[in-house]
C-alpha positions as CSV (number, residue, x, y, z in Angstrom):
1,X,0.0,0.0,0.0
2,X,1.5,3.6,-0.8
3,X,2.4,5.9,2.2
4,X,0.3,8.8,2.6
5,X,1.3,11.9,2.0
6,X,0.9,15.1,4.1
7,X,-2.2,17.1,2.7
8,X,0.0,20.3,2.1
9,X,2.4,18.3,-0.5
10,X,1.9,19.6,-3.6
11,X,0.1,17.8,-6.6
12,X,2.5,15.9,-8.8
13,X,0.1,14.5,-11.2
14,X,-3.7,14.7,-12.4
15,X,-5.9,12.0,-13.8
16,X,-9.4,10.5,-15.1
17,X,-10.3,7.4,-14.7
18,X,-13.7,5.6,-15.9
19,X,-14.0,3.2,-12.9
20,X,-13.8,4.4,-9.7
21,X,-12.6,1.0,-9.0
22,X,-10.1,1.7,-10.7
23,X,-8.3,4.4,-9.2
24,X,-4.5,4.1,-9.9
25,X,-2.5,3.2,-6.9
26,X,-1.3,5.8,-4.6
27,X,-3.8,8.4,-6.3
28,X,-7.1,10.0,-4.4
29,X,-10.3,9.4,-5.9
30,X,-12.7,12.7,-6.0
31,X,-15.9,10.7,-5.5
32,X,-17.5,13.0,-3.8
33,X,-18.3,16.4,-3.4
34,X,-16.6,18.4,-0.7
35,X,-20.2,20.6,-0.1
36,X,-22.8,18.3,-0.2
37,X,-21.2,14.6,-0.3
38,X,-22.9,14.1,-3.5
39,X,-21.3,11.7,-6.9
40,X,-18.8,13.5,-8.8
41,X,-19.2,11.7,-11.4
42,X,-17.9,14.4,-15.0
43,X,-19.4,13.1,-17.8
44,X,-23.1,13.7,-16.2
45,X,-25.1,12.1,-19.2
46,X,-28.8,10.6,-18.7
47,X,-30.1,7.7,-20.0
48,X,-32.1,4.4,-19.7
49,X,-29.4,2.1,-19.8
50,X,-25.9,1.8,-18.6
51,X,-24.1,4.9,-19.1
52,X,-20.5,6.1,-18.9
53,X,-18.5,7.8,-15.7
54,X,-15.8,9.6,-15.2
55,X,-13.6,10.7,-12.0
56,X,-11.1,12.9,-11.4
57,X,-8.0,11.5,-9.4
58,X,-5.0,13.5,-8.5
59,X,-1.5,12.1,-5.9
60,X,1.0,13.8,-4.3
61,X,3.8,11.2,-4.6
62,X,7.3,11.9,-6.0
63,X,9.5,11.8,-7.9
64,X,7.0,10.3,-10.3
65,X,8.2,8.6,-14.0
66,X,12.0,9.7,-13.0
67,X,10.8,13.3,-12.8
68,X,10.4,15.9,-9.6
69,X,7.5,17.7,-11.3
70,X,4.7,19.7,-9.1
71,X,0.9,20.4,-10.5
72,X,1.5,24.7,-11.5
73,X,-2.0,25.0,-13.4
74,X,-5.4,23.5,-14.4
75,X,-7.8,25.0,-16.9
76,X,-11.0,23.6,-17.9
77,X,-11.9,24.3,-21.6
78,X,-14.0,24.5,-24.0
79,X,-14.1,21.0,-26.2
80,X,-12.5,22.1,-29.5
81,X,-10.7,25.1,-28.0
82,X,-6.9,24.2,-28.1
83,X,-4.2,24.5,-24.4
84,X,-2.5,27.8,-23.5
85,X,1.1,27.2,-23.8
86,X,3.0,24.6,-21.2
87,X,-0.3,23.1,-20.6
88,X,-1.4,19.6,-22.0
89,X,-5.4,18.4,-22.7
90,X,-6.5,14.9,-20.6
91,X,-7.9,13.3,-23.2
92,X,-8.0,9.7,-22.6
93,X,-9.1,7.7,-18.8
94,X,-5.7,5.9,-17.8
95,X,-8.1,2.6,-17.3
96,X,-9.7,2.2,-20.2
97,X,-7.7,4.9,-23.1
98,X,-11.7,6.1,-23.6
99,X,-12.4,10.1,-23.9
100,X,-11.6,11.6,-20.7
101,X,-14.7,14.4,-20.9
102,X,-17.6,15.4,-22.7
103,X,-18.4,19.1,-23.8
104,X,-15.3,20.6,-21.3
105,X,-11.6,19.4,-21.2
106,X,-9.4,19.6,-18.2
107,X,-5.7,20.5,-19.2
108,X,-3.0,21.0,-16.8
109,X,0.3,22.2,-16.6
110,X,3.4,20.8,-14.3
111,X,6.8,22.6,-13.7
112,X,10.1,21.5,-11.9
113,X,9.7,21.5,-7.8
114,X,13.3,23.2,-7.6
115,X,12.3,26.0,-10.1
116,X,9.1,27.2,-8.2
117,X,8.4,27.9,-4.7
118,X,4.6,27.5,-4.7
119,X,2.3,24.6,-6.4
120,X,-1.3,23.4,-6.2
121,X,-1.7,21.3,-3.4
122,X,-5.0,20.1,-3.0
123,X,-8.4,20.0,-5.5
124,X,-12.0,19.7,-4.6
125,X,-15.2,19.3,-6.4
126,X,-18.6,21.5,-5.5
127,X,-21.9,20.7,-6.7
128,X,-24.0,22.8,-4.7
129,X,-22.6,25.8,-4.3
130,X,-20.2,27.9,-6.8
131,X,-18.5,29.6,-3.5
132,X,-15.6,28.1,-2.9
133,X,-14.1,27.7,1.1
134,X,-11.6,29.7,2.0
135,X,-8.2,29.5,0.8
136,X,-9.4,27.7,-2.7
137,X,-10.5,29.7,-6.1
138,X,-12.5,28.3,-8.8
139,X,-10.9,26.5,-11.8
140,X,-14.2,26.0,-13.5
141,X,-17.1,23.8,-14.3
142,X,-17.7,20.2,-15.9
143,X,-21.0,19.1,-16.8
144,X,-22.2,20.7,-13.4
145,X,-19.2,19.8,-10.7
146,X,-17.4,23.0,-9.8
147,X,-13.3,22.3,-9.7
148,X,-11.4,23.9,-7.2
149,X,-7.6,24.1,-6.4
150,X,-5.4,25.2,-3.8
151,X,-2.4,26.9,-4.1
152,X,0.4,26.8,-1.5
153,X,4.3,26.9,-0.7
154,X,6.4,23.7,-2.0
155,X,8.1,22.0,1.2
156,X,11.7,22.7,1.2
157,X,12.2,18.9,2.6
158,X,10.7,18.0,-1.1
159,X,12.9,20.0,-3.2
160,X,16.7,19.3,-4.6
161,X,15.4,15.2,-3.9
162,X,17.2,12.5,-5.3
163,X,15.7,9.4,-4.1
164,X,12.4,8.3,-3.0
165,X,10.9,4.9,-1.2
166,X,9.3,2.7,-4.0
167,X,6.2,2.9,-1.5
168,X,6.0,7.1,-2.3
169,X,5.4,5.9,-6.1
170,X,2.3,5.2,-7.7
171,X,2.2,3.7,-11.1
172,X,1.1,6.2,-13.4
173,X,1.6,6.8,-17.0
174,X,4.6,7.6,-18.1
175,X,5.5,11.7,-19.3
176,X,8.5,12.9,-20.8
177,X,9.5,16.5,-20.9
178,X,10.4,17.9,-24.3
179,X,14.3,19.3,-24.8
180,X,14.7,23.0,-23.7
181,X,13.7,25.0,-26.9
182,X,17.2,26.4,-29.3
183,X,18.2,30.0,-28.3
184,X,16.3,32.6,-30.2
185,X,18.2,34.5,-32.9
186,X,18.9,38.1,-31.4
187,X,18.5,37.9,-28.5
188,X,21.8,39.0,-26.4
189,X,24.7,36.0,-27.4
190,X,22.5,33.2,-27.7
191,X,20.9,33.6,-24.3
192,X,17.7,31.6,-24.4
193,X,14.5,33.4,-23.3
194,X,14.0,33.7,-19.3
195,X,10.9,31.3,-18.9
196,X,10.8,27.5,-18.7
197,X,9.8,24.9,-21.8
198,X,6.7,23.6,-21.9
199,X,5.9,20.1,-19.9
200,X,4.7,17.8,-22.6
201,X,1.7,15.3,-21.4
202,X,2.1,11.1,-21.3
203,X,2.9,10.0,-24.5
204,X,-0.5,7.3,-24.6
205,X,-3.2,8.1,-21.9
206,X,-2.9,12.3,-21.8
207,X,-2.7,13.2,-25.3
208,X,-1.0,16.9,-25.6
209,X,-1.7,19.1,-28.2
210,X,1.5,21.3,-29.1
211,X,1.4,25.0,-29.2
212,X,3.4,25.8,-32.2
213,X,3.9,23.6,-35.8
214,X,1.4,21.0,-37.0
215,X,-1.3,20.0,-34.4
216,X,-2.5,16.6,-34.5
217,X,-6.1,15.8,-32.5
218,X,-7.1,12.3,-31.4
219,X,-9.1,11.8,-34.6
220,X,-6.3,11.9,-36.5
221,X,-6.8,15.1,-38.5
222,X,-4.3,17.5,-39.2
223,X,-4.2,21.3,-38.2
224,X,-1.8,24.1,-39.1
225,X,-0.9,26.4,-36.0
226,X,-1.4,30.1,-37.1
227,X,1.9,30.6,-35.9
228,X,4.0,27.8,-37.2
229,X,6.9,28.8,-38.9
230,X,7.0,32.4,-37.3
231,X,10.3,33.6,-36.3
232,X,10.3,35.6,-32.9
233,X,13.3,38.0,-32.8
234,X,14.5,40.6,-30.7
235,X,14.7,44.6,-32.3
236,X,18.4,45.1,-32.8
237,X,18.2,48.3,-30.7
238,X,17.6,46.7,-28.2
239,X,20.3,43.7,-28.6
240,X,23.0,46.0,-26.9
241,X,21.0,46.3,-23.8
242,X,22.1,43.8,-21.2
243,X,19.6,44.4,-18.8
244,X,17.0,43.1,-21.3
245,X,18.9,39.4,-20.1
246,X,17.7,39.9,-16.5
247,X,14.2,40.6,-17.9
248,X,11.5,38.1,-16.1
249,X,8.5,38.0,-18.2
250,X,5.6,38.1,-15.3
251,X,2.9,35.4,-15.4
252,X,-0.3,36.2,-15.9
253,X,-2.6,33.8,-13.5
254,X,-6.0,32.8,-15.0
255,X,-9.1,33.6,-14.0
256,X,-12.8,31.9,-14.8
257,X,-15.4,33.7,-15.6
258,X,-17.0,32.2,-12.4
259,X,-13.9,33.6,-10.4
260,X,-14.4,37.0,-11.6
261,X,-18.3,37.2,-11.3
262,X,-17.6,35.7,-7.4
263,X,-15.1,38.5,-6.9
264,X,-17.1,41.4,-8.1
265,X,-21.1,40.2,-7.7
266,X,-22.2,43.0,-5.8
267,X,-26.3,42.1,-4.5
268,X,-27.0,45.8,-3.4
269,X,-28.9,44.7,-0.4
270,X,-27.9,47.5,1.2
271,X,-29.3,50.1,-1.3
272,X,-32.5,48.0,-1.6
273,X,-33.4,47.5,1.9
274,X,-32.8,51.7,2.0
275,X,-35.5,52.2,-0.7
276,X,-37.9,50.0,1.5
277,X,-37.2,52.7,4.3
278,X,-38.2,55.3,2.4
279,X,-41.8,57.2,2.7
280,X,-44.5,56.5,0.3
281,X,-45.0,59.6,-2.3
282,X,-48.9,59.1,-1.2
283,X,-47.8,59.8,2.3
């Protein structure tokens, strides 16, 4: 049996499965939902005989497939819609290699645990409410279950680790990282853009759809990336300045619609119960 690990670990790797019997080894099932105990199941579809389910599963365990990488994002899309950079579509259940989701996609993106100093560390699903507890901000919605995540501070114990107990590793599918991308022509001598490359998804149950070049989907048709074949270069009036290498390109966190309506709903209650105070003009 796999060893627990404390709740404020950070998420090393996120899943769908389409058994909850199924539930890979050392990963947590979200069966559940955190408000009002009810199935979580994601692919929600009615019908008179025996229909599909999905269910989310994330673990904390590490290093996982030979890599120390932490859960940095999750964004739920829109079927068709294609993954913001450094992120990579679930496509496929890890039991069964079916379609992961109907209508919405989950994508997520994973980063180096020595490169950041704060990861998602826990996720939850709602189904009653579209408040999320404290401490936890909306991801988005899937067929009716509300995803939430957690952000909070990678464990220093965790980070620069070599080694771990077989016990700490779950079998999961197996992801690669793609090389670091070629230095970009003009910028400084060679230096190579400030950020980090991309995480590519497992190579058979997460298919990834690249940002850049030829796109290929899980039906097998091919699509031409608008910006394939573009060369990014830097002015040359500004290749003399070397404080332009010490330039950190901020990044910009995303936000749901439901996040932002949550943030600024304003229900004036104030303003009406005022009105109610007032005299009557027939007074």
């Amino acid at each position: 049996m796999s060893q627990k690990l404390p709740n404020h670990y950070p998420i090393t790797a996120v899943c769908i499965v389409s058994d909850a019997q199924k539930c890979p080894p050392g990963y947590d099932l979200l069966l559940k939902s955190h408000d009002k105990r009810e199935d979580c199941d994601l692919w929600r579809e009615s019908g008179m005989f025996k229909r599909p389910s999905r269910y989310l599963c994330f673990t904390r365990a590490f290093p996982l497939n030979g890599r120390n990488d932490v859960l940095a994002g999750i964004q739920i899309l829109n079927e068709k819609d294609f993954p913001p950079t450094g992120y990579s579509l679930i496509e496929r259940t890890v039991d069964s290699s079916e379609k992961a989701s109907r209508k919405r996609t989950i994508c997520v993106k994973t980063t180096d645990r020595d490169s950041t100093s704060e990861a998602i560390n826990d996720i939850i699903l709602l189904t009653k409410t579209k408040r999320p507890p404290e401490g936890y901000s909306i991801v988005g919605d899937v067929n009716g279950v509300v995803i939430c995540m957690k952000l909070g501070k990678v464990p220093a114990e965790t980070q620069n680790f070599q080694h771990a107990s077989s016990a700490l590793q779950p079998q999961a599918p197996n992801i690669q990282r793609p090389a670091p991308p070629p230095p970009i022509a003009g910028y400084g001598n060679g230096v190579a853009l400030p950020y980090l490359a991309p995480v590519a998804a497992p190579r058979n149950d997460i298919l990834a759809r690249p940002a850049t070049g030829t796109i290929k989907r899980a039906d097998s048709t091919l699509a031409q990336n608008p910006l394939a074949d573009v060369v990014f270069q830097l002015n040359v009036k500004h290749q003399s300045n070397r404080s332009a290498l010490n330039f950190q390109i901020p990044e910009v966190l995303y936000r749901s619609l439901i996040d932002i309506e949550n943030e600024y709903n304003y229900s004036f209650t104030l303003e009406k119960s005022a009105v109610q105070r007032l005299p009557s003009c027939n007074e």
